[in-house]
C-alpha positions in Angstrom: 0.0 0.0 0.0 3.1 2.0 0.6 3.9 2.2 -2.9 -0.1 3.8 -3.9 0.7 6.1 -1.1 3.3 7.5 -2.7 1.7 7.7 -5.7 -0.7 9.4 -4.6 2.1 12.3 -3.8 1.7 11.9 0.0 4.7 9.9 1.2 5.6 12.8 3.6 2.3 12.3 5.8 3.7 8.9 6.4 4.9 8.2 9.8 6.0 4.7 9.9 6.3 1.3 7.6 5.7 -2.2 7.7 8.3 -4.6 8.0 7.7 -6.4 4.8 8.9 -3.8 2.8 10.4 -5.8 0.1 14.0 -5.0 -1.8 12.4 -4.0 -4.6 9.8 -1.4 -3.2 12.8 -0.3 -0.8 14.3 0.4 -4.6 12.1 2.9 -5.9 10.8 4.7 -2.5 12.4 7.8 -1.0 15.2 7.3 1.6 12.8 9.7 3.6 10.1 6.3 3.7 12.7 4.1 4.1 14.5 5.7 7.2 11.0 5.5 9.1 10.3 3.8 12.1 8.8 -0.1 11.5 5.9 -0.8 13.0 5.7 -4.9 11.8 3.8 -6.3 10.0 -0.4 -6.5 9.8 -0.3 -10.2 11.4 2.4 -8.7 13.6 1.8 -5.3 14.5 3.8 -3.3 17.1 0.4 -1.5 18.4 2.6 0.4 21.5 4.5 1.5 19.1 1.7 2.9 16.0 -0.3 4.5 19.2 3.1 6.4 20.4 3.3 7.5 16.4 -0.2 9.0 16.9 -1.0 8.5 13.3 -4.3 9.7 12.0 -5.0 6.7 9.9 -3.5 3.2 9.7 -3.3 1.4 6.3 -3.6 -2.5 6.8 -4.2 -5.6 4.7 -7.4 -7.8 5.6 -4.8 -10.0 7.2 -5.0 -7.8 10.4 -7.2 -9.5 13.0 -10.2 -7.8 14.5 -9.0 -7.8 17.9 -5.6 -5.6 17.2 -8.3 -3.3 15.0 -10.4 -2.9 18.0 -7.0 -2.5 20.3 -6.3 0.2 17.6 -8.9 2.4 17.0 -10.1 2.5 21.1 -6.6 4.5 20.9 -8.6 7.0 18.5 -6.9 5.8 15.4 -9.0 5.0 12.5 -8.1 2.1 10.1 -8.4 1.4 6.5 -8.8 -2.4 5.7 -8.4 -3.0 2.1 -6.7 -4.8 -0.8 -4.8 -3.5 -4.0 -5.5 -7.1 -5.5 -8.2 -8.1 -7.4 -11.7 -6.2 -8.6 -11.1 -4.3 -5.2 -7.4 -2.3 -6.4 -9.3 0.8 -8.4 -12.1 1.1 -5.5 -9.3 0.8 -2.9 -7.2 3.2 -4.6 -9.8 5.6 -5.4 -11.4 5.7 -1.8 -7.0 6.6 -0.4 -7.3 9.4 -2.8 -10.3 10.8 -1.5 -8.7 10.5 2.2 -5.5 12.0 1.2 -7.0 14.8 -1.5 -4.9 13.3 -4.0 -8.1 12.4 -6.5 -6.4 13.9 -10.1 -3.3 12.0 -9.1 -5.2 8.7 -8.7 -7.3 9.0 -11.8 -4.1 9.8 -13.9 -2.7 6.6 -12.3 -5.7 4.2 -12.9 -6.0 5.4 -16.6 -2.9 4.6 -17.2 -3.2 1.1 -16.1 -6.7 0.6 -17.5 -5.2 1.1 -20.8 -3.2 -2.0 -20.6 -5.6 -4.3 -18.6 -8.3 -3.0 -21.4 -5.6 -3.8 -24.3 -5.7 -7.3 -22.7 -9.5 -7.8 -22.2 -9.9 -6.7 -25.9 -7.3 -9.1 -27.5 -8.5 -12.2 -26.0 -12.4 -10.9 -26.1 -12.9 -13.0 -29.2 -10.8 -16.6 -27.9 -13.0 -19.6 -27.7 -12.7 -21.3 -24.5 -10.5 -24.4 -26.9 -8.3 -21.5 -27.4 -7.5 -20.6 -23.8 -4.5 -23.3 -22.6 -5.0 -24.3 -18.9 -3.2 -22.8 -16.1 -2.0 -24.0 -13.1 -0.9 -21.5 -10.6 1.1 -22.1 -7.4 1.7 -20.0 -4.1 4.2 -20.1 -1.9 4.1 -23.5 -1.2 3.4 -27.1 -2.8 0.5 -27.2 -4.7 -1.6 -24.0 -3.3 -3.5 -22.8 -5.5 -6.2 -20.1 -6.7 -10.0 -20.9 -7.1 -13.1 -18.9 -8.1 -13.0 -15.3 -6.3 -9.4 -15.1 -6.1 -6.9 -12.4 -7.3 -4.7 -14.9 -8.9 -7.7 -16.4 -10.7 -8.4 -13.1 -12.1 -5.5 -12.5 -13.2 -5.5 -16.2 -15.3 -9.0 -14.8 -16.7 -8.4 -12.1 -18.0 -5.3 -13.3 -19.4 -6.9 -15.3 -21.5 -6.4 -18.6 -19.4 -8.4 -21.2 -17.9 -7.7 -22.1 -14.2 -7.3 -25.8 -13.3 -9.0 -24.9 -10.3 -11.8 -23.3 -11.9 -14.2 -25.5 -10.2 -12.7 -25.4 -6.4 -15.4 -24.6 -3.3 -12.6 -22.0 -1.6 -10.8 -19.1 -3.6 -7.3 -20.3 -2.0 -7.3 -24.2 -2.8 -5.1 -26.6 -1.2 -5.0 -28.9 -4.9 -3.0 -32.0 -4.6 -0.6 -33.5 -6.8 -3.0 -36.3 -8.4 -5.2 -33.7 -9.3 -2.7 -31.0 -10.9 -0.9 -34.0 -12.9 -4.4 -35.2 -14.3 -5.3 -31.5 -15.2 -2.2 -31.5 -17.5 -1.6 -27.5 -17.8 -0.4 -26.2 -20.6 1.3 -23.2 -18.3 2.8 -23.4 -14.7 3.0 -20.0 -13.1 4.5 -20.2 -9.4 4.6 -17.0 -7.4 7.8 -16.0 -5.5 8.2 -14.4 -2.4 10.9 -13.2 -0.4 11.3 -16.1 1.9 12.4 -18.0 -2.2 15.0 -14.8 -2.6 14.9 -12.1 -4.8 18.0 -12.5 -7.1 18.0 -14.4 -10.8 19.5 -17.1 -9.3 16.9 -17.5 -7.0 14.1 -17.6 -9.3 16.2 -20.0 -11.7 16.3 -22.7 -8.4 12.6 -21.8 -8.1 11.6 -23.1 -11.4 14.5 -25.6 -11.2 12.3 -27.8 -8.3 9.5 -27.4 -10.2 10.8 -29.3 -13.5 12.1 -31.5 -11.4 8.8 -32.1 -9.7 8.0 -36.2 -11.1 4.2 -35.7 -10.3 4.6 -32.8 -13.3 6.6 -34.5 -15.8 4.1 -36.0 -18.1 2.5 -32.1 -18.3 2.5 -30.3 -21.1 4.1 -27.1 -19.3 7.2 -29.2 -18.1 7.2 -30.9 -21.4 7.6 -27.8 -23.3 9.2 -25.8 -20.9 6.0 -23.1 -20.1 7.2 -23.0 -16.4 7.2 -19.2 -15.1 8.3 -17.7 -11.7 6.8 -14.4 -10.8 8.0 -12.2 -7.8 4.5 -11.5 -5.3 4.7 -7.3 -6.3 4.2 -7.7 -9.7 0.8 -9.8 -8.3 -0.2 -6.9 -6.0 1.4 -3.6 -5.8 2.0 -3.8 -9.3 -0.9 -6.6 -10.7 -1.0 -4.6 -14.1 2.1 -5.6 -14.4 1.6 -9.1 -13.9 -1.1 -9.3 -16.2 1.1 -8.3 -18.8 3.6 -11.1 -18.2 0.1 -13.5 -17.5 -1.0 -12.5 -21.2 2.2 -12.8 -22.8 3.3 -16.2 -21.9 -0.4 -17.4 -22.5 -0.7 -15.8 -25.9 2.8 -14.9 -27.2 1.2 -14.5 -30.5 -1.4 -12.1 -29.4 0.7 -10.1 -27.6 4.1 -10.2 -29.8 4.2 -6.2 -29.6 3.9 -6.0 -26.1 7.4 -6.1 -24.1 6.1 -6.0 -20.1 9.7 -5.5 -18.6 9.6 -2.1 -20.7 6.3 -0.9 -20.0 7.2 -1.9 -16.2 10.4 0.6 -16.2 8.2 3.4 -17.8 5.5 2.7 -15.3 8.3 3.2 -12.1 10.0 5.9 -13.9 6.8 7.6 -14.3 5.4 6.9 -10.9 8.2 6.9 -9.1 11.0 8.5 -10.9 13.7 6.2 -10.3 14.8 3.2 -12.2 13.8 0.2 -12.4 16.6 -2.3 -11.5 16.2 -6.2 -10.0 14.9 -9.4 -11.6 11.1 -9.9 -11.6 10.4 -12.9 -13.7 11.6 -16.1 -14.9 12.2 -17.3 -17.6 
């Protein structure tokens, strides 16, 4: 949320930052954001230490439990629960602008990236559903997955994809290997975090264990090599992003014009004004 924040042109009202901060948000904000105190995480907040800051408003993820909510806002603190992923990113974004009078800002922002994800829906608006090759996604660990509801579904969607678990009763499915094996992907797209690394070789042992998986070498992915790591902010912070890697390796015909690492460095130089340096996505 940091990163909209700034966006938004108001990264000196902040008072204090989470503790995830990844590398490659730390590479693009201010050294002003950066040298601010941490306050943990929203699973893990440091609540004697936000009440000291006497912040206004706190910004938190759905992640942070109703109890340290309560704890917060009995200390006069009022707290916006919300999400940049999903259908929710351009109501969340637009509903911080109001808060932080920063609404021409946000609407320059969210027309830039509608352009792209509208690029997207109208080049695969005509595919058949024979045309769209089956996805399996993966989090952060073995064989957890995205269902109906879910960001990463979304994502897969309006790619142009099919999700293996297309069908599953939860929006976070816990598949198993059986049933990923007999779905036969065409595309494997397994989402790094920080706890995987963030360098190139990183991402290359990433995608290593996953060739090397036997329950996935009979799939069609492994077979022809369709096996893609992407880093967790180009899923959130930066989903347009992520789309635009999602559409490419499901449609590389479709989408021949369209280089996502390029549009990504305009997009931080533009936002941000800095450069865009770090590896995001394997192959």
């Amino acid at each position: 949320m940091i990163e909209i924040v700034h966006v938004l042109g108001a990264g000196d009202k902040v008072v204090a930052r989470s503790a995830s901060l990844s590398s490659d948000a730390e590479a693009i904000l201010p050294k002003s954001i950066l040298e601010l105190p941490d306050v943990g995480t929203d699973m893990e907040p440091n609540l004697e230490l936000i009440v000291e800051l006497k912040p206004d408003l706190v910004l938190a993820s759905q992640r942070l439990t109703d109890e340290n909510r309560k704890k917060l806002e009995d200390a006069g603190i009022a707290v916006m629960e919300d999400t940049l992923t999903g259908s929710r990113r351009y109501e969340c974004i637009r509903n911080l602008a109001l808060i932080l009078q920063a609404e021409q800002k946000a609407t320059e922002f969210i027309n830039y990236e509608t352009y792209y994800v509208n690029l997207v829906k109208n080049r695969v608006a005509a595919l058949s559903r024979s045309e769209k090759p089956l996805v399996y996604f993966e989090w952060y660990k073995l064989w957890f997955s995205t269902g109906p509801g879910g960001s990463y579904d979304k994502l897969i969607v309006d790619a142009g994809g099919i999700n293996i678990a297309e069908n599953a009763s939860t929006s976070s499915p816990q598949l198993s290997a059986e049933f990923v094996a007999e779905a036969n992907p065409a595309i494997v797209i397994r989402m790094s975090t920080y706890l995987d690394g963030e360098d190139l070789a990183s991402l290359q042992t990433l995608r290593n264990s996953i060739l090397a998986r036997p329950e996935l070498s009979e799939t069609k992915a492994v077979k022809n090599g369709t096996v893609y790591v992407i880093k967790s902010v180009l899923l959130v912070d930066r989903d347009v992003i992520g789309l635009l890697y999602f559409a490419k390796w499901l449609h590389p015909n479709l989408f021949q014009d369209i280089d996502p690492a390029a549009i990504h460095a305009e997009y931080i130089q533009r936002f941000f004004n800095a450069e865009l340096t770090g590896v995001f996505t394997y192959p």
